[in-house]
DOVEXFI-481076 format. One record per residue (C-alpha): x, y, z; residue in one letter; residue number from 1. Coordinates in Angstrom, 3 decimals. Each point is the difference from the previous one (the first is absolute). Layout:
# DOVEXFI-481076
u|v|w|residu|num
X|Y|Z|a|NUM
...
END
This chain:
# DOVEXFI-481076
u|v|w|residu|num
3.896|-18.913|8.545|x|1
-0.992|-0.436|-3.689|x|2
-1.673|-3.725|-0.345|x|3
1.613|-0.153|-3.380|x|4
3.742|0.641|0.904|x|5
1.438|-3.752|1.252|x|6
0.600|-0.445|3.560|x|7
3.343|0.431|0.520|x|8
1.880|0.057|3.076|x|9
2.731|2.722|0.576|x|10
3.445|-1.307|-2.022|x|11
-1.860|-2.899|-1.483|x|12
2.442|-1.992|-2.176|x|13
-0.802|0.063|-3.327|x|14
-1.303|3.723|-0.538|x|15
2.268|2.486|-2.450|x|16
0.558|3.357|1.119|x|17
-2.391|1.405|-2.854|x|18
-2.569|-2.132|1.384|x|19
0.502|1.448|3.935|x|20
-0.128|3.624|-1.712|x|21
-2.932|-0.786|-1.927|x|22
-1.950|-1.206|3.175|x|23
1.308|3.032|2.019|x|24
-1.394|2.226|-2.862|x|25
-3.060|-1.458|0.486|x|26
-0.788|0.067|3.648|x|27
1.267|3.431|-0.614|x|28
-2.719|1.027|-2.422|x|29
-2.755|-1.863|1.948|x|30
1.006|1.270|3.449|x|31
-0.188|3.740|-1.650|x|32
-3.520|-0.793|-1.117|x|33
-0.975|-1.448|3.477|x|34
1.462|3.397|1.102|x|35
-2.205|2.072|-2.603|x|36
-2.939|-1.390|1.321|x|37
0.746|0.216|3.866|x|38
1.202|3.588|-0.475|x|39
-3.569|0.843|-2.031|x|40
-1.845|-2.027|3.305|x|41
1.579|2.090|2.366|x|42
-0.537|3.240|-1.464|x|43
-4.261|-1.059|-0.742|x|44
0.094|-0.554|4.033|x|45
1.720|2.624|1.238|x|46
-1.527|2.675|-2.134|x|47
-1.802|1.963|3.039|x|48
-1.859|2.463|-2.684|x|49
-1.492|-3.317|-1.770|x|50
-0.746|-1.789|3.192|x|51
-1.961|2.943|1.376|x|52
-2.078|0.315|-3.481|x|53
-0.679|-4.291|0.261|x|54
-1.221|0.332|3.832|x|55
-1.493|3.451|-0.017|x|56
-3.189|-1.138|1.588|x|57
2.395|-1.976|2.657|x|58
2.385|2.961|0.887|x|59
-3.306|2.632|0.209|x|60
-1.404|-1.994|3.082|x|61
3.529|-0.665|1.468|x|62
0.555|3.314|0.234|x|63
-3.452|0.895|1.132|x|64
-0.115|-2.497|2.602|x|65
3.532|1.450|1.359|x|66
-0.916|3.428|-0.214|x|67
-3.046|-0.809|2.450|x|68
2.343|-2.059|2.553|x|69
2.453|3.214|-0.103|x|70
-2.783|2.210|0.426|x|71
-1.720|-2.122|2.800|x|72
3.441|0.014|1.674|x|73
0.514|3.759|-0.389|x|74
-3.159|0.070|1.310|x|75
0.606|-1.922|2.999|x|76
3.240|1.113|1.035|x|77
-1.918|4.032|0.160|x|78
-2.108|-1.218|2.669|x|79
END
């Protein structure tokens, strides 16, 4: 909620209709900003191509270290 919109309760006495429409265009805008930036979050994390280039080093010895377990398996099972 916006700290600078009053606290009110739902049918508060006291409130005009211009006023409720006025708040509900404001948690509007300020929910589609929250939105914005939670959209623009999700796409950073699950952007596999950018992940990869952050944790090349990482993903190189991954897949080194299961290439050897496959290969020691392959190995294994030829016996």
């Amino acid at each position: 909620m916006n700290p600078n919109l009053p606290a009110a309760r739902a049918g508060a006495a006291g409130r005009s209709a211009e006023q409720i429409r006025r708040d509900i265009g404001l948690q509007r805008n300020e929910l589609a900003g929250s939105m914005e930036l939670l959209r623009g979050r999700v796409n950073t994390l699950t952007d596999w191509r950018s992940q990869a280039r952050e944790h090349r080093k990482e993903l190189i010895v991954g897949v080194t270290a299961v290439g050897f377990l496959v290969g020691g398996m392959l190995a294994l099972r030829r016996r």
